[in-house]
C-alpha positions as CSV (number, residue, x, y, z in Angstrom):
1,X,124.9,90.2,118.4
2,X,124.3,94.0,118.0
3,X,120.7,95.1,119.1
4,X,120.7,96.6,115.4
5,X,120.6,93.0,113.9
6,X,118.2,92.3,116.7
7,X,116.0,94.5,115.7
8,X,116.6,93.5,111.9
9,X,115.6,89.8,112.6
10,X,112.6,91.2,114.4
11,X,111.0,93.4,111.7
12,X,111.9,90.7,109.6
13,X,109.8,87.9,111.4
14,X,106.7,90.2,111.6
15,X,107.1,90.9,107.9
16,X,107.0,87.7,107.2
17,X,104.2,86.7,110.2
18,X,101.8,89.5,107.9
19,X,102.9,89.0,104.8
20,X,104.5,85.4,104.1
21,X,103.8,82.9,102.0
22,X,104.1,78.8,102.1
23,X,107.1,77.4,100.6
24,X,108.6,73.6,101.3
25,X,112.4,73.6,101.3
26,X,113.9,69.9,101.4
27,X,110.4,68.9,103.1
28,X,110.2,71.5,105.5
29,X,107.1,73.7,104.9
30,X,107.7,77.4,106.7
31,X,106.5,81.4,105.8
32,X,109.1,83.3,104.0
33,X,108.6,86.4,101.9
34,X,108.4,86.0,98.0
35,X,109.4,88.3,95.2
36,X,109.3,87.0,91.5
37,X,111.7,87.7,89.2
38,X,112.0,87.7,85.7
39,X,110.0,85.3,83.4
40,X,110.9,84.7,80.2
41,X,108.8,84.1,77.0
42,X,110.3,81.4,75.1
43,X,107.9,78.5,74.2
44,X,108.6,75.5,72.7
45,X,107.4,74.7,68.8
46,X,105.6,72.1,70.2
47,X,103.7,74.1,72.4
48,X,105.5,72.8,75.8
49,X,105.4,75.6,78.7
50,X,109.0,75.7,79.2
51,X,109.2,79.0,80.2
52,X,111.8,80.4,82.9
53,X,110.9,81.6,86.3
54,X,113.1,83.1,88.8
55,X,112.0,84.1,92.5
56,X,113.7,84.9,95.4
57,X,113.1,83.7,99.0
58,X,113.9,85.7,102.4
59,X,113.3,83.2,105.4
60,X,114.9,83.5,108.7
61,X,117.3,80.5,109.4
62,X,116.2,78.7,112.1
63,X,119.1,75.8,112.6
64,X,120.7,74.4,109.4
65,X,121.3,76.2,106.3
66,X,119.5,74.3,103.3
67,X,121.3,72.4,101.1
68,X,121.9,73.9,97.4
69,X,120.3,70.2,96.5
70,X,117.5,70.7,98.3
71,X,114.1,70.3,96.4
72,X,111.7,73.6,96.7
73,X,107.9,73.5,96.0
74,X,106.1,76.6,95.5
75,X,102.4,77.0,94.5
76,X,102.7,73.6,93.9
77,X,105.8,74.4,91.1
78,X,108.9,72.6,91.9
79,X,111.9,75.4,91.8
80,X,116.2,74.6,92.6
81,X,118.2,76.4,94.6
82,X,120.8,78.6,92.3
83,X,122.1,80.6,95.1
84,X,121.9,81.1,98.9
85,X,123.1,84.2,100.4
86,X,123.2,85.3,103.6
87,X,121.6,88.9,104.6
88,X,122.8,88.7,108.4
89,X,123.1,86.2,111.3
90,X,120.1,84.5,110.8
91,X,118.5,85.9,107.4
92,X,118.8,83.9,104.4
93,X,118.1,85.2,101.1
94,X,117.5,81.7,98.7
95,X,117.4,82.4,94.6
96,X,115.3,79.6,92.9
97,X,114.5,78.8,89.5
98,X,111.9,76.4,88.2
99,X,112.8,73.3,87.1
């Protein structure tokens, strides 16, 4: 391990100590940094909020890699994981959709 992708997992870990937000992934409730994607503005006929939302969450693997199975709750929203992607040794970039 380089001291560039030490230094990488570092800056990443205070970014998210400042600025992270709760997220449960298969139970486990930790701080990861949120960006939302796109929303889209279908509604149903009958008035049903089935609107599509897409976010993506950067956590810093600790152990095991979730599973693509795994539930997700955010703000109380429950999201599935559509892709996981690794950013480096131990960064994890997780795309979810709401379900």
């Amino acid at each position: 391990m380089s001291y560039a992708t030490l230094d990488h997992q570092a800056a990443l870990a205070d970014l998210i100590a400042f600025e992270g937000k709760m997220i449960e992934i298969d139970g486990v409730k930790m701080r990861a940094i949120i960006e939302q994607g796109d929303t889209s503005f279908e509604a149903s006929e009958f008035g049903i909020d089935n609107r599509e939302s897409t976010l993506t969450a950067t956590i810093l693997n600790r152990g095991t890699t979730p599973r693509k199975q795994a539930p997700v709750f955010y703000q109380g929203q429950k999201y599935r994981i559509t892709a996981i992607k690794p950013e480096g040794e131990r960064i994890l970039s997780i795309d979810l959709t709401n379900d």
